[in-house]
SERO-4910 file (N, C-alpha, C, O; in steps of 0.05 Angstrom, whole numbers):
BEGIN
 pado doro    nc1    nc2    nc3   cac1   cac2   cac3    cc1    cc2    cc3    oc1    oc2    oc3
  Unk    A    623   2230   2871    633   2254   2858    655   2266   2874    657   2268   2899
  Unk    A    673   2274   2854    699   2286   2877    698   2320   2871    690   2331   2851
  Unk    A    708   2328   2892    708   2359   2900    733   2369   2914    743   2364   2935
  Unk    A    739   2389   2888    774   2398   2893    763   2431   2914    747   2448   2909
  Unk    A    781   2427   2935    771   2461   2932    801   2473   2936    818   2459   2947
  Unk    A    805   2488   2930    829   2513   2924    815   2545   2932    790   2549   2934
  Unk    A    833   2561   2936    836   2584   2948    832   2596   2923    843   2590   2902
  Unk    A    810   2618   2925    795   2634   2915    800   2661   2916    780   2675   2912
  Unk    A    826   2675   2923    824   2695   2935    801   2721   2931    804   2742   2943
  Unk    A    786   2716   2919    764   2749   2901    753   2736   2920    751   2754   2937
  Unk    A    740   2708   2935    714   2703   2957    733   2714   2979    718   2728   2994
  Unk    A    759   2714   2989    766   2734   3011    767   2755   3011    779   2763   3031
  Unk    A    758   2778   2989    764   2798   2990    735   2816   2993    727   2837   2985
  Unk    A    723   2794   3011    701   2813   3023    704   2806   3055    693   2820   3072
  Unk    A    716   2791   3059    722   2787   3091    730   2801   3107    741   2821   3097
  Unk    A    730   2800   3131    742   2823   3152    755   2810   3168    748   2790   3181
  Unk    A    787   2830   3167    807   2814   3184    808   2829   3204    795   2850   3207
  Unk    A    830   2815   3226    832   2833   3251    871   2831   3246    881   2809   3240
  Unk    A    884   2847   3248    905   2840   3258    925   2851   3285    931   2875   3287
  Unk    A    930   2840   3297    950   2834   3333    972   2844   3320    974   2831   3299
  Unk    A    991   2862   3322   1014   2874   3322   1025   2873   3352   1013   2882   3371
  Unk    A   1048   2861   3351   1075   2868   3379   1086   2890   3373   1095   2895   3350
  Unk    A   1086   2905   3393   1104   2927   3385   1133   2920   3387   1150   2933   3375
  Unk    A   1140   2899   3405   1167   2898   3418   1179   2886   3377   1169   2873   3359
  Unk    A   1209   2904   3383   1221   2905   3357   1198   2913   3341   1188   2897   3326
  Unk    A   1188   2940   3341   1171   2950   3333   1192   2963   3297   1182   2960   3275
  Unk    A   1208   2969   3300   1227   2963   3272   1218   2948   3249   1209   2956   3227
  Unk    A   1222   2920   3260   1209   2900   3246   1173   2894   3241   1164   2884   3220
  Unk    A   1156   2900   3263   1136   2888   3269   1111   2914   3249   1092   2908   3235
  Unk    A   1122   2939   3254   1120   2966   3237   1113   2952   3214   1089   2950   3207
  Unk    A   1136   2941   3200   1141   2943   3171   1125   2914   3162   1114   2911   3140
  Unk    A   1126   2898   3181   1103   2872   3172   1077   2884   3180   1062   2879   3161
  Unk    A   1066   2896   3196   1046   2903   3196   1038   2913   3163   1023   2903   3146
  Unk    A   1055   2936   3163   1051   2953   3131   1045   2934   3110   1028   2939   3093
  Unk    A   1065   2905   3110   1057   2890   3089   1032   2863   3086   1025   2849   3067
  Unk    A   1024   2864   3115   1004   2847   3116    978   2870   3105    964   2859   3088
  Unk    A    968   2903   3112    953   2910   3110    959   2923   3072    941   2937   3064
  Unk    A    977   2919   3058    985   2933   3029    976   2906   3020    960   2910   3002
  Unk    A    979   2881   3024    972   2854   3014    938   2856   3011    925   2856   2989
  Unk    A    927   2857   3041    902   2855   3039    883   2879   3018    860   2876   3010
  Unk    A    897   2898   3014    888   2923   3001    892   2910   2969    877   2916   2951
  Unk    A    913   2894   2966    916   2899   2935    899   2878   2926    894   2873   2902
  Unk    A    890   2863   2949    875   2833   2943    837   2848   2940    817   2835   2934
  Unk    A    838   2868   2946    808   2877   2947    796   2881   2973    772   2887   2979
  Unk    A    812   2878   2986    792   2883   3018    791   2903   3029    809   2914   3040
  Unk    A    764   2911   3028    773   2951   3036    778   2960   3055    787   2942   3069
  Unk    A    779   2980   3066    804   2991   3087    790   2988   3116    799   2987   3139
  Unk    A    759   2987   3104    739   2984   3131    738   2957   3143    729   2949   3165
  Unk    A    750   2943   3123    746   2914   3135    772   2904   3148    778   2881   3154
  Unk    A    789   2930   3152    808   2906   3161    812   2929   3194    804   2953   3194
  Unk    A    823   2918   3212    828   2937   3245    855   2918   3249    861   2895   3243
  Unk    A    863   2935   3260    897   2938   3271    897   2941   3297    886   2961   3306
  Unk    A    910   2921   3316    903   2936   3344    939   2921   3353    950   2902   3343
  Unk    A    948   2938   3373    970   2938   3376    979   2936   3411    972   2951   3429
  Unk    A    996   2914   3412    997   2898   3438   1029   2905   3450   1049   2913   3437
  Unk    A   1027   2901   3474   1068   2899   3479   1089   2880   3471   1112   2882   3478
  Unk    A   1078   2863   3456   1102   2844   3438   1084   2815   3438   1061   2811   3447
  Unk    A   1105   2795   3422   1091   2775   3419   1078   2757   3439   1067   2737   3429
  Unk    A   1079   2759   3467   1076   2744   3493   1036   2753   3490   1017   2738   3490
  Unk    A   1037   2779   3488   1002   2791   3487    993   2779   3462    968   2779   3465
  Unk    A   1000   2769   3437    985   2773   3417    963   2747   3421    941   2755   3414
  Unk    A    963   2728   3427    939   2705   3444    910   2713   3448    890   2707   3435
  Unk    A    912   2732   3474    887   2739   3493    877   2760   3469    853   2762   3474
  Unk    A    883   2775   3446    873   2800   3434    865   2781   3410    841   2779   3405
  Unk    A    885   2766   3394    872   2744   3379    845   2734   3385    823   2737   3374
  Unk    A    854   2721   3407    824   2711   3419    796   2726   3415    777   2718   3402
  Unk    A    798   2760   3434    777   2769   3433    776   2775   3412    753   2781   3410
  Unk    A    785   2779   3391    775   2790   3353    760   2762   3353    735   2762   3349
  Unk    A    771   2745   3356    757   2712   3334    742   2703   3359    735   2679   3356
  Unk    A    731   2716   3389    708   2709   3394    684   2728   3387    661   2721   3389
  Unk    A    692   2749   3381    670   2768   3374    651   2760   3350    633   2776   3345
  Unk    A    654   2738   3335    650   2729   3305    645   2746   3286    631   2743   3266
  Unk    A    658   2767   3294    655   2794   3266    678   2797   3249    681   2813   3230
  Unk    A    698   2776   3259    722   2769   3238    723   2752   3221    707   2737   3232
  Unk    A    731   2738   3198    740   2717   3183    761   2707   3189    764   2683   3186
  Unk    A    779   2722   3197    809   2715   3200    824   2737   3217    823   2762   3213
  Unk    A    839   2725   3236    852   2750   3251    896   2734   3239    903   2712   3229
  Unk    A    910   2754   3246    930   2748   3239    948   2770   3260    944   2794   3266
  Unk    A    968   2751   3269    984   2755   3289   1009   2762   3285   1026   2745   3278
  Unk    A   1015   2783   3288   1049   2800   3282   1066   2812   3300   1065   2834   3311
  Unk    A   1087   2787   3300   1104   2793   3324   1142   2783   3306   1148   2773   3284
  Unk    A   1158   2793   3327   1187   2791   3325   1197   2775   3351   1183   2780   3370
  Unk    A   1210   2763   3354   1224   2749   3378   1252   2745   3365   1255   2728   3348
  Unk    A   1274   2761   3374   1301   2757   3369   1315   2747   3392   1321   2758   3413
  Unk    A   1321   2717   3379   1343   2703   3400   1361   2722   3417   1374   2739   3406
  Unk    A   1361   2718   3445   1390   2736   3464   1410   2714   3476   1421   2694   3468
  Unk    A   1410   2727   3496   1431   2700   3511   1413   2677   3533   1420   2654   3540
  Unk    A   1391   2692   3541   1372   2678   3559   1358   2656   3551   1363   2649   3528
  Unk    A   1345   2645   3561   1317   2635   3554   1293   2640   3542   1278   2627   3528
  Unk    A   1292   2665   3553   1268   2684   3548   1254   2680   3519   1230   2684   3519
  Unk    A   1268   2672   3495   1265   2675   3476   1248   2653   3471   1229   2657   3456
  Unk    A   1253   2624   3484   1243   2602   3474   1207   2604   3483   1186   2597   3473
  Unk    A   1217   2621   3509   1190   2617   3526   1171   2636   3505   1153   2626   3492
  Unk    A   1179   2665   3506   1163   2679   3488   1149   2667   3454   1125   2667   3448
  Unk    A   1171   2658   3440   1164   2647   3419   1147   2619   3423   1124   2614   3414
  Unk    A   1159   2605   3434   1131   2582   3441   1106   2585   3446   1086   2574   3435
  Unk    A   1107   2605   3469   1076   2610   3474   1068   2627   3463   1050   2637   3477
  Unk    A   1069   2639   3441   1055   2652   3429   1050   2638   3399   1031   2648   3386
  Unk    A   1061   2622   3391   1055   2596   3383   1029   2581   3381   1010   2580   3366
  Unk    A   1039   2568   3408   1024   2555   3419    996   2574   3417    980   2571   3399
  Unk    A    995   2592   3438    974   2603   3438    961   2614   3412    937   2616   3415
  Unk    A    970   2621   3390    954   2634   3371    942   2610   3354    924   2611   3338
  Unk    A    955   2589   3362    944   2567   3349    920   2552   3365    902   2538   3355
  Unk    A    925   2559   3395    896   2551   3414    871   2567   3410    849   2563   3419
  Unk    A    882   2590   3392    849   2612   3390    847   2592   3370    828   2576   3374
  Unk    A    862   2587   3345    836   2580   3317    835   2554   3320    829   2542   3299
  Unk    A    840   2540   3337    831   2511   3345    806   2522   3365    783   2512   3363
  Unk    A    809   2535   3376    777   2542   3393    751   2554   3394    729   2554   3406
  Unk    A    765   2564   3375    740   2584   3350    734   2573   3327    712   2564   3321
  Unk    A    754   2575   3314    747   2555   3286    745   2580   3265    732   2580   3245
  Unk    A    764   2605   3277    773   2626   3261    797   2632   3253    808   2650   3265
  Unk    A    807   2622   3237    836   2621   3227    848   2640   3239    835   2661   3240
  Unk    A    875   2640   3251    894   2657   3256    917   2644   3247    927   2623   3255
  Unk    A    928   2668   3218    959   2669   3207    965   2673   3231    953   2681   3251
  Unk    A   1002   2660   3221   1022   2661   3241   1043   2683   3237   1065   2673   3234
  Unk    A   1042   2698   3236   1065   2718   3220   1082   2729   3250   1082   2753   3253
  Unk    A   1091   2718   3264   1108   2722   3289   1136   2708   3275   1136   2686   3266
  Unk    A   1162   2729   3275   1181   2721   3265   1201   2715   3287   1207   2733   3303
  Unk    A   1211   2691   3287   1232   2683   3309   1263   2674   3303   1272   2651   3302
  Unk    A   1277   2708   3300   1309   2700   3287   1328   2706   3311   1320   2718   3331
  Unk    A   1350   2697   3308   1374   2682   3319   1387   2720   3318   1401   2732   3335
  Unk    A   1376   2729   3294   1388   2763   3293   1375   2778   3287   1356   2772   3272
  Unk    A   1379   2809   3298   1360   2836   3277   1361   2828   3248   1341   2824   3234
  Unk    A   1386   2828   3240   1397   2825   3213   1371   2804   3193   1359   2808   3172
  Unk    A   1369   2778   3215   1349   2765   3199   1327   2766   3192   1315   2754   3174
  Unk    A   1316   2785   3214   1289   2787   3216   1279   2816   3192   1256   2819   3183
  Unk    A   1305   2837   3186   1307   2864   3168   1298   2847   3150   1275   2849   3142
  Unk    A   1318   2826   3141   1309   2808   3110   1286   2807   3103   1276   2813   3081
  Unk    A   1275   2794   3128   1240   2781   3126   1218   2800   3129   1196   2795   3120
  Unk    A   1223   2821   3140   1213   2839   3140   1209   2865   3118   1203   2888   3126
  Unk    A   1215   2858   3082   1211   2876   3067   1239   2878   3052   1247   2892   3034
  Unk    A   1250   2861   3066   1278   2860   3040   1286   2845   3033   1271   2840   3014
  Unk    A   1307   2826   3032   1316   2811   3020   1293   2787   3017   1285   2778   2996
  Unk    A   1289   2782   3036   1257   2751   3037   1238   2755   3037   1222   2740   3049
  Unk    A   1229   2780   3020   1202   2781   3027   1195   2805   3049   1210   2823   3058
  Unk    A   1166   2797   3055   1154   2804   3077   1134   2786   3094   1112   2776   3087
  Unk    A   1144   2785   3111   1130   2753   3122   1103   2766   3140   1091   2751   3156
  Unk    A   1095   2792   3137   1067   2798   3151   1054   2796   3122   1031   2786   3123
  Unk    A   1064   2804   3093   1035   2802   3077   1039   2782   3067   1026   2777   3048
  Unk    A   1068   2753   3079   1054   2730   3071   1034   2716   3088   1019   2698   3080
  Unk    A   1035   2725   3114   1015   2719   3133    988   2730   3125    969   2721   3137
  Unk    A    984   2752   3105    959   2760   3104    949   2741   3086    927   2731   3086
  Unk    A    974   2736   3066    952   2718   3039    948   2693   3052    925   2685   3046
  Unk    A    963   2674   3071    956   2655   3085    927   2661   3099    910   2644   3100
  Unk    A    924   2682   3107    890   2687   3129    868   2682   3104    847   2670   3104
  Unk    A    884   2700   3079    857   2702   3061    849   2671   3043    827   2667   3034
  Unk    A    871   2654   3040    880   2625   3027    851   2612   3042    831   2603   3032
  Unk    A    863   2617   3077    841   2594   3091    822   2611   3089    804   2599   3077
  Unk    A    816   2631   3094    788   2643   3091    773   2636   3061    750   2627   3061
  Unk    A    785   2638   3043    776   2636   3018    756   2597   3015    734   2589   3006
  Unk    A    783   2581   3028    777   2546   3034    750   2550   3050    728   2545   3040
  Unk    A    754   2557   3067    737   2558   3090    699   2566   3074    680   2550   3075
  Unk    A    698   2596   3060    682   2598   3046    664   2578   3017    642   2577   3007
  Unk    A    691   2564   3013    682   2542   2993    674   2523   2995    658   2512   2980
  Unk    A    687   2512   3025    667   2490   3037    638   2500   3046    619   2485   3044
  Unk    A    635   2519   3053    611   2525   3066    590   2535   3044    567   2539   3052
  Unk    A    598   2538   3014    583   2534   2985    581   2512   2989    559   2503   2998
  Unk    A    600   2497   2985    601   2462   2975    571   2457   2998    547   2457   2991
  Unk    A    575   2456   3011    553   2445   3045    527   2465   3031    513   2448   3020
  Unk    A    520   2479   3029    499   2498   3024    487   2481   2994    465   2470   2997
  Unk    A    498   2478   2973    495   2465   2942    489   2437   2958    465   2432   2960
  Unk    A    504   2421   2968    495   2396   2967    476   2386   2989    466   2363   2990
  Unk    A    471   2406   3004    459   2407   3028    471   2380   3049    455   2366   3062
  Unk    A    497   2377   3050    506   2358   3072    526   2377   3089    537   2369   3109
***
C-alpha cells in the first residue's frame, strides 16, 4: 500500500513555535519577524502558542534555537536573521555559522528549525525580501516550520494507524 503525505497546514495550527530574532539590521529582521508571526496568526495558531525571543544578530540565533527545541515544548522553532555583505570577511563567517548551526539543532533534536536568516550583497536587497518587492522571507520561513510540522504530524498518524 502506498502513502502520500503532504502538508496539512489546519494539523499545524495547533502547534507551538518558538521564534530567534537578530536584532543586528534590526530594520529588516523587525519586519520579518512581523511577517513570520502575521503568517502564523492567519494560519490559526494562537498568539499563546507562538514566543519571540530576541538575540544580538545572526551569530546568537544557534545556542537560543537550541534551548527552545531542547525544551520539547516546541514543534518548530524558526530563526530570523539579516547578514549584509561588507568589505570583510565577517560576513561569510557570520552567515555560515549560523547556517550551519541552525541546521545542527534540528539534526539534533529532530525539531525542525526554518531558515529565515537573509544573506544579501545590499540593504537594498534584503528591504525587497523583507515585505516588499519579494515577499517576506520571515512568514515564508513560518509556513516552511508549519509545512514540516504539519509532515512531521502525519507521519506520526500514519505510525499510530498502522502501528509500525
Amino acid at each position: 500500500m502506498s502513502h502520500v503525505i503532504d502538508a496539512d497546514l489546519t494539523a499545524a495550527a495547533s502547534g507551538r513555535y518558538a521564534i530567534v530574532v537578530g536584532r543586528f539590521n534590526e530594520l529588516i529582521t523587525d519586519r520579518m519577524r512581523d511577517g513570520a508571526v502575521a503568517t502564523l496568526r492567519a494560519h490559526g495558531v494562537p498568539a499563546d502558542h507562538i514566543v519571540v525571543a530576541h538575540v544580538p544578530g545572526a551569530w546568537e540565533l544557534p545556542p537560543v534555537a537550541r534551548r527552545f527545541a531542547d525544551t520539547g515544548r516546541y514543534d518548530a522553532v524558526i530563526g530570523i536573521g539579516c547578514v549584509i555583505r561588507g568589505s570583510t570577511p565577517h560576513f561569510d563567517f557570520v552567515a555560515g555559522e549560523a547556517a550551519k548551526g541552525l541546521g545542527q539543532v534540528s539534526a539534533a533534536t529532530g525539531v525542525p528549525v526554518a531558515f529565515g536568516v537573509l544573506t544579501t550583497e545590499t540593504i537594498e536587497q534584503a528591504i525587497e525580501r523583507a515585505g516588499t518587492k519579494l515577499g517576506n522571507k520571515g512568514g515564508e520561513a513560518a509556513i516552511a516550520a508549519m509545512e514540516t510540522v504539519a509532515v512531521m504530524k502525519a507521519i506520526d498518524a500514519l505510525h499510530a494507524e498502522t502501528g509500525a
